[in-house]
N, C-alpha and C positions, 0 to 999 in steps of 0.2 A: 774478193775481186770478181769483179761480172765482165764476160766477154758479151755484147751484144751486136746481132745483126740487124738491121735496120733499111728500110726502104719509106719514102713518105713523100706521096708527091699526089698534084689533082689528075682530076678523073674528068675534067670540067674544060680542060683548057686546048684541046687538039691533039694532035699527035704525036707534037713535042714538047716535052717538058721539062729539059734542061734550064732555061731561066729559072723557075720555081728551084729546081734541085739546087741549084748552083746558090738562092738563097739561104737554104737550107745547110748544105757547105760551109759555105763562107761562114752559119753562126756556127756551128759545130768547130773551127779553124778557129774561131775568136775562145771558145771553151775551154783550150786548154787542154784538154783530153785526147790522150795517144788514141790517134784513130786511123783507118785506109779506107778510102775510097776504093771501090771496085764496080763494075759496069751494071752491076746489077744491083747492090746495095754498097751500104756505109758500116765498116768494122767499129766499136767501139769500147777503150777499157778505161775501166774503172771500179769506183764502189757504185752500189746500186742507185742512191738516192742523187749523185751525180751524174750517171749516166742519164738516168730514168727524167731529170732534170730539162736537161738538154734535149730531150727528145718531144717533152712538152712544151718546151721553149721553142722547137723548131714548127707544132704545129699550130703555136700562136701565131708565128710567121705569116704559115702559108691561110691560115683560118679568115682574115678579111677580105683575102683578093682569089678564095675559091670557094665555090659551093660545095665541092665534094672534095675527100681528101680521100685516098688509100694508102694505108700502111701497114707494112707486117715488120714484126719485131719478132726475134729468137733472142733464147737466154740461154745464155751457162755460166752458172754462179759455180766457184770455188772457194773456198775456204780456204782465207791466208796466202792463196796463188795469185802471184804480181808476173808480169810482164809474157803473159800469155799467150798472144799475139804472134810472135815473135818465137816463142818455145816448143808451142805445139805443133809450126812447118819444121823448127829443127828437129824435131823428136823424128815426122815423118822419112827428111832427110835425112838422120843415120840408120835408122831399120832402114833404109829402100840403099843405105848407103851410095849417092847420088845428087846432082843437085835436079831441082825441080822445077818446073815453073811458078812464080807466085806474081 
């Protein structure tokens, strides 16, 4: 299983860029893929070849209607570990024994 972080939006279009993002959203919603949005990037889990998917699918998207696109991707593949997301805030909330903000 691959947990990845993800950001991918133009560099072309002003100083807002939410329409663009929120296309991008909305395919990743239609994927299928346990994923959370956060103010700064998009969470995403899965196997590799399905994440990695969607994220090429997202910048077909944005690819006709921008000249420039910036995106940074992070990876952490685990072997055989399912619902990640999810386990690795738990993990922190019992060492910190607490609840936290997420």
């Amino acid at each position: 299983m691959v947990l990845v972080e993800f950001s991918m939006f133009p560099t072309d279009k002003g100083e807002s860029v939410s329409p663009w993002v929120s296309q991008v959203i909305s395919h990743i919603d239609k994927s299928g893929l346990n994923y959370r949005l956060t103010p700064m990037g998009t969470i995403m889990e899965g196997n590799w070849d399905e994440v990695f998917k969607v994220i090429s699918e997202c910048f077909k998207i944005l690819e006709p209607q921008c000249n420039r696109i910036y995106s940074v991707i992070k990876v952490d593949y685990r072997k055989g570990e399912q619902s990640r997301m999810q386990s690795k805030v738990e993990k922190v909330k019992t060492i910190l024994n607490k609840e936290i903000k997420t």
